[in-house]
N, C-alpha and C positions, 0 to 999 in steps of 0.2 A: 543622583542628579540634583535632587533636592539641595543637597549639604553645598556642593560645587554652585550653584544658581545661586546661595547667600554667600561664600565665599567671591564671588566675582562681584557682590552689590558693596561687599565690604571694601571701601576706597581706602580706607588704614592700609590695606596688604599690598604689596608689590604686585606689578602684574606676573614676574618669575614667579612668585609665589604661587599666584590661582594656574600657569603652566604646569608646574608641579603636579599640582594635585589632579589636575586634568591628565596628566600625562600618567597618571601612579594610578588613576582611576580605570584608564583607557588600557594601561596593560594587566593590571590584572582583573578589569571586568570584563574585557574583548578580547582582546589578544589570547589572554593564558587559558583560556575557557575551546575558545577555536584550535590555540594547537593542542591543545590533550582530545579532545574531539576528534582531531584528523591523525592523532597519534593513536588513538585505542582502535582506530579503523585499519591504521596500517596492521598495528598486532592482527585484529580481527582476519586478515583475508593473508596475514602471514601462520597465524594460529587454524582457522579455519578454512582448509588448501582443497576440500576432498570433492567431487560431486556427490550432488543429490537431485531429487524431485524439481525441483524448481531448475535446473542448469538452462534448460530452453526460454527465462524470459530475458537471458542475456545475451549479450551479442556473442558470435563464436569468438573473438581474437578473449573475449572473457573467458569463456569456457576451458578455454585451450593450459587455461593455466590451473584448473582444478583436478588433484589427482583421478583419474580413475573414469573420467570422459573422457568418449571414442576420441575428442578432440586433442589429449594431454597428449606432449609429444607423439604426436599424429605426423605423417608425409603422405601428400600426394599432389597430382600436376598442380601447377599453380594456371592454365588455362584452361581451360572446355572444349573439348572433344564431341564431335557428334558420336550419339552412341555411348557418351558415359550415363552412368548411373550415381545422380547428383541429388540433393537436401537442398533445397531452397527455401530460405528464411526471412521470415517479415523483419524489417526495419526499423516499423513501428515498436516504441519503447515496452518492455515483454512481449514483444509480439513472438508468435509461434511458427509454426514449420509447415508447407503448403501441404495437406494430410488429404487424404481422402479414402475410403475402405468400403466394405460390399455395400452399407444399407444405402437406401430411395431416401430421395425426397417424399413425404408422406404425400396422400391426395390431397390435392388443394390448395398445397405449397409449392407454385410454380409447375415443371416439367417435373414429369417421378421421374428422375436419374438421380445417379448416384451422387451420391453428399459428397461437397469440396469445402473444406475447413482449413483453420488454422490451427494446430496442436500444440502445446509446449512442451512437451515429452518424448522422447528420442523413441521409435519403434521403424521398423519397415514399409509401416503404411505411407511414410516421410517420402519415399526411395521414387523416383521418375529417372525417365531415360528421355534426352533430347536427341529430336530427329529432323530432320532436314520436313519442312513443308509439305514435300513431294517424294519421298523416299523411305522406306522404311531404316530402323536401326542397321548401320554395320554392325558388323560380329564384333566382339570386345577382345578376341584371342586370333582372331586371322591378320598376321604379320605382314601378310601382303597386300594387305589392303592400304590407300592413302590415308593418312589421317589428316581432317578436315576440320579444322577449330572454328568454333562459334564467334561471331564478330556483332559488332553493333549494328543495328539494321537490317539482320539476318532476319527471314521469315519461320519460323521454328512448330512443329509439333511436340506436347509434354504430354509421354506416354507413363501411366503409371503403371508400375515392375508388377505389385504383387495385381490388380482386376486387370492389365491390359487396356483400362479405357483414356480414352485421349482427355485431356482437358479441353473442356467446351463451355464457351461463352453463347449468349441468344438475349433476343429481348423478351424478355419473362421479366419482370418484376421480382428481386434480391427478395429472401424471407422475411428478414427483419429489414433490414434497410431500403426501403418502398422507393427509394428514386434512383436506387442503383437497378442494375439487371444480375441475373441470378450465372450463377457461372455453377458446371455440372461436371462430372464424369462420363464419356460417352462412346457407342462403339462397341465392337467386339475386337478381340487380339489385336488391335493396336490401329484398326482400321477405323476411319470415322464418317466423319464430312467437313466442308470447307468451314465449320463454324469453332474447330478446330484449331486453326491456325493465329496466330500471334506474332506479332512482332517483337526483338528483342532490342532494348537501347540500352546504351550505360550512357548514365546520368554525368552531364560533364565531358562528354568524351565527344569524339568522332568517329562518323559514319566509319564502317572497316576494321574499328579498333578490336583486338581481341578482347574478351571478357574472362575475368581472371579470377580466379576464389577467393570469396570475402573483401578482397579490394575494392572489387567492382561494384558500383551499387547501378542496380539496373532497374527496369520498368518493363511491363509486357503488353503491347498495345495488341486489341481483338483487329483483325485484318479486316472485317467484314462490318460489323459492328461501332467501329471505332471509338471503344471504352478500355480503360486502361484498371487491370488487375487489380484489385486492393483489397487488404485486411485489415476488414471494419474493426474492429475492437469489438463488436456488440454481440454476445453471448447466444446460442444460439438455443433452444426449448430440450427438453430432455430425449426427444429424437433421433436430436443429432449428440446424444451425451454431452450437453453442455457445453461445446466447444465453440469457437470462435467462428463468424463469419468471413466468407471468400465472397467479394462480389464484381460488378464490374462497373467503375465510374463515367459514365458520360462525359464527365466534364474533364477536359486538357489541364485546365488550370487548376486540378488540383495537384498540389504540389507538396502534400502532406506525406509524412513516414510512411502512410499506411500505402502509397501505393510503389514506396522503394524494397527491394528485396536484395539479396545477397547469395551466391552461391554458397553453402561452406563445405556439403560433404559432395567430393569429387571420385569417382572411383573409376581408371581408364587405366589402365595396366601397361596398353603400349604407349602412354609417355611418362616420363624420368618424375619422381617425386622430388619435394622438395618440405624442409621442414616447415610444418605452424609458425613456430618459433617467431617467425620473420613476423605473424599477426599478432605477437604478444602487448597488448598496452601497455604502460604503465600506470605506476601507481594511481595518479592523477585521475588519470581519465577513468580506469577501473572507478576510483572514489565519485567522479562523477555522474558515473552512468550506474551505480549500484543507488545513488541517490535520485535520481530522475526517476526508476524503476519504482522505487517503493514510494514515490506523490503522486506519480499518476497511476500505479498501480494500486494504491489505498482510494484515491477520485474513483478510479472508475469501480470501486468492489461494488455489486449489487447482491441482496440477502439470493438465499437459495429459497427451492421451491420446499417450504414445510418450516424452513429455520425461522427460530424467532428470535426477532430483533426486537429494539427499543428506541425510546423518542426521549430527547434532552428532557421534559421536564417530568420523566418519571427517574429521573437518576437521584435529585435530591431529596427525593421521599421514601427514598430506597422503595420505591412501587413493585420491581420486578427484579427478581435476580436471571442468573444465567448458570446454563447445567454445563457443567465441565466434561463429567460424564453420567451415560444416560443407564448403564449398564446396573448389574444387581446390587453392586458397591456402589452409592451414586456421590459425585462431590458436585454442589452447588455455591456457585456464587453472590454472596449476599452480602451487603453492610451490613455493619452490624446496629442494631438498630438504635440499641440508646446514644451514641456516637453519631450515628446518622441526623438522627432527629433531634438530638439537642444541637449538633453544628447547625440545623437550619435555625432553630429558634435563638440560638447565640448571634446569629446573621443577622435578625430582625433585632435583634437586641439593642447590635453594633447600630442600625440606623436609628430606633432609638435615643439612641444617647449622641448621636451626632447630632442629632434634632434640634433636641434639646441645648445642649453646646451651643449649635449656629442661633437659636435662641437665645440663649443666655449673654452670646457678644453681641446682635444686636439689640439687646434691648439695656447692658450696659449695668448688670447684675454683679453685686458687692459680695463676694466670697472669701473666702481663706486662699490665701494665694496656695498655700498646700496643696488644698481638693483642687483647685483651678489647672496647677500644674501637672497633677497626678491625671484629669480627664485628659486634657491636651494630648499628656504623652500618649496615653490609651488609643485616640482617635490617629492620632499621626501615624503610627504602627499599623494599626486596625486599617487604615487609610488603604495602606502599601499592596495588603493584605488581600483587601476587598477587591482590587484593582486586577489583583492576581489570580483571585476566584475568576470576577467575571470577565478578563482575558481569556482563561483557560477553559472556561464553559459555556458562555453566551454564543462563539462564532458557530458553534453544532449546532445554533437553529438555524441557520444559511447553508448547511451544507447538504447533499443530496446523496450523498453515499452512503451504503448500509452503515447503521451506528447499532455498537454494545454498549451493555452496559459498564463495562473496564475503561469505556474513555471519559468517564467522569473521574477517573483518579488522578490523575495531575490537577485537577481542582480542589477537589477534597482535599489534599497536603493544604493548601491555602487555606481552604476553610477549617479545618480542624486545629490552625495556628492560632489563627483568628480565635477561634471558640477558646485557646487557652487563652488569648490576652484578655479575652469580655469575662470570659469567669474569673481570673485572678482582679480585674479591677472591681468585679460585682462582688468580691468575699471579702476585699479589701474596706468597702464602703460599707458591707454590712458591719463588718470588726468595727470600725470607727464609728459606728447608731451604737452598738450594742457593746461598746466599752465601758458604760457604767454599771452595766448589770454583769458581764463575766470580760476577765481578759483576753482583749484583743486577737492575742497570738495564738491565745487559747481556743477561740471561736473560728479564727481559720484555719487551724489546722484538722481541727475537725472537720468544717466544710471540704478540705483537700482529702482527707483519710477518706471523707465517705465519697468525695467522688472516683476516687479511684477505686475502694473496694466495688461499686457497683461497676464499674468499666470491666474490671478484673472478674465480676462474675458473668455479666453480661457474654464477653467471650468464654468462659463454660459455659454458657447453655449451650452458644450457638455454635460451638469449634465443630462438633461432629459435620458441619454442612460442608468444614473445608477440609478438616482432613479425610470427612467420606463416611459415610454411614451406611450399613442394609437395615432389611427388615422391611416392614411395611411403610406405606408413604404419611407423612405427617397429617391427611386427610382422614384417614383413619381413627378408629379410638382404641385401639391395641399398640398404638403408634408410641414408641418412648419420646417422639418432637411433634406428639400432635397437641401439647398443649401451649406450643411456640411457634403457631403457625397464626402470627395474628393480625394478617392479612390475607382474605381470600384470592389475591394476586400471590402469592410467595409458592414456587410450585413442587416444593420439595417432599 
């Protein structure tokens, strides 16, 4: 941008000319950068097709095209039957699957019934059966019975398959979220009370319309209550195993993902199936909503209970590392320290001699245009550089999400550039004092040999941390790395 901003001050050049360069700068600094970007992504999800653990923070028409999920080439109704046994999915970006299983609300925590969460993991606890307000479930194999589809505005009971209990809203106070009310599990075999009952709306539509799998995006208003279903995002205490909160929002206006849901598994035998297929996204959109996932899925990460984390300004001190594994082979994550700590002191170096520099032009100081030229280039470089460091490190003190210590490495590239350009101009100006007493080329290349053989030994000592070491802990004095532990923070 720099070279282009004196290119356009320079009136000599045609204005085709500064287009050119603007236009040669624009495709292969943006353009060509973006499409291998959106091209190593296509490979990506063309390369990597299968399910795994994570399948649930995606949306199902996602799912549907990962081998080996209930959803991949999947058929079944594309409406809602009362009486099916159906998955009901948050909206909300990873949000999970309406779950709920035997344990209590603990004492204290609201009503003791049975915990209603969000899950991202596909099991049976997922599975509910919708039932008419006032009726218990049809039989799912009695042919003679009418089938009756769910519509918008319908009044609806959500019995869950494996306890039997109804979902139940009440004014209780949500666990975590203190201005919602708490939504339960309740009942015996499928019988409850009127605090049960819920209304069903698809979002967009009209009163009557039928509700259709994964198309539909719908909301569940409490009939009695009149708060409307939502999944908080906000993690719930080791009670409820760490999963997600169900609560119930007072508020009409809110119009947030968290309180849209989605049919996706339908299971009703007497009506005709039809393929997924039809829920397949494309590329695009896949590309987009796998990128949505992992920014507000990285915002919202909070540390677990016992793990430890770190704070931006113990990264460049290398203060603390990180255990990779904790087990009898253990590998720990550390800089390495003569590289760590000389890139800081090469950093203060660089302001140093900018100082200096911004000194020296204004005060209008007579040099070698040589040395003049040779600092300049230094700093202009070092400039870029620095800018780079503290883009890539300074905005993790604003941030409120769990931080490791591995997200100071996209800076460090930066800083360890930096530290090569300050050491080659700092051996360079030594060579140039101490050219009368030994040769120049002579003197730096020595300064180089030895800083690389101490780099080069530096990682032996310390390799066993990353390729993994047993034995005793470096705390120790039978320790073969207890005499490289020389910080009482390094916990290996």
């Amino acid at each position: 941008m720099s070279e282009l901003w004196e290119i356009l001050g320079d009136t000599s050049k045609p204005i085709i000319y500064v287009l050119k360069h603007f236009l040669a700068r624009s495709l292969c600094l943006i353009v060509l950068p973006i499409v291998l970007y959106v091209t190593f992504f296509y490979i990506h999800f063309t390369v990597l097709n299968r399910s795994g653990n994570g399948d649930g923070f995606y949306s199902s028409g996602f799912q549907s095209q990962l081998i080996g999920n209930p959803l991949y080439n999947a058929s079944m109704p594309r409406e809602v039957a009362y009486g099916a046994h159906v998955t009901i999915k948050s909206q909300r970006t990873g949000g999970g699957y309406l779950h709920s299983h035997w344990h209590l609300y603990p004492e204290n925590v609201g009503a003791r019934q049975q915990q209603i969460t969000t899950y991202a993991h596909k099991d049976d606890n997922n599975k509910w059966i919708v039932k008419k307000f006032n009726e218990d479930a049809p039989s799912l194999m009695n042919k003679s019975l009418t089938i009756d589809l769910v519509r918008s505005g319908d009044l609806v009971r959500l019995e869950h398959v494996i306890t039997r209990r109804n979902l139940h809203g009440h004014r209780v106070l949500a666990p975590v979220s203190r201005k919602l009310y708490q939504v339960t599990g309740y009942g015996e075999n499928g019988t409850g009370d009127a605090n049960d009952i819920w209304r069903i709306e698809a979002v967009g539509g009209n009163p009557g319309d039928f509700i259709s799998v994964v198309s539909s995006r719908i909301r569940f208003f409490h009939q009695l209550q009149n708060c409307i279903l939502t999944g908080t995002g906000k993690q719930l205490p080791k009670w409820a195993y760490e999963q997600m909160e169900v609560a119930c929002s007072p508020s009409h206006r809110d119009t947030k993902k968290n309180t849209y849901w989605n049919i996706e598994g339908n299971y009703f035998p007497r009506l005709p199936n039809i393929s997924f297929q039809v829920h397949a996204p494309s590329f695009i959109e896949k590309f987009v909503e796998s990128h949505t996932i992992m920014f507000e899925g990285n915002a919202g990460l909070k540390p677990k209970e016992g793990e430890v984390t770190s704070r931006p300004w113990q990264w460049p001190i290398n203060y603390r590392g990180q255990y990779f594994s904790g087990n009898s082979y253990r590998v720990y994550l550390l800089g390495n320290p003569i590289i760590w700590w000389s890139n800081l002191v090469l950093l203060f170096t660089f302001v140093i001699v900018y100082i200096i520099h911004s000194w020296k032009e204004q005060r209008g100081s007579i040099e070698l245009e040589e040395i003049k030229e040779r600092r300049e280039r230094t700093i202009w470089a070092c400039g870029w550089l620095f800018i780079g460091w503290a883009l890539h490190y300074l905005p993790f003190y604003t941030m409120g999400r769990v931080l490791y210590f591995h997200h100071y490495f996209p800076a460090l590239l930066f800083s360890s550039t930096l530290s090569g350009l300050v050491l080659d101009y700092l051996i360079t100006c030594f060579s140039s004092i101490c050219h009368k007493l030994i040769l120049p080329n002579t003197f730096a290349h020595f300064l180089e040999g030895l800083t690389l053989v101490v780099v080069a030994y530096s990682f032996y000592l310390f390799s066993p941390l990353s390729y993994g070491s047993s034995g005793s802990l470096a705390s120790e004095r039978n320790s073969s790395m207890h005499g490289l532990k020389w910080l009482e923070s390094w916990e290996f």
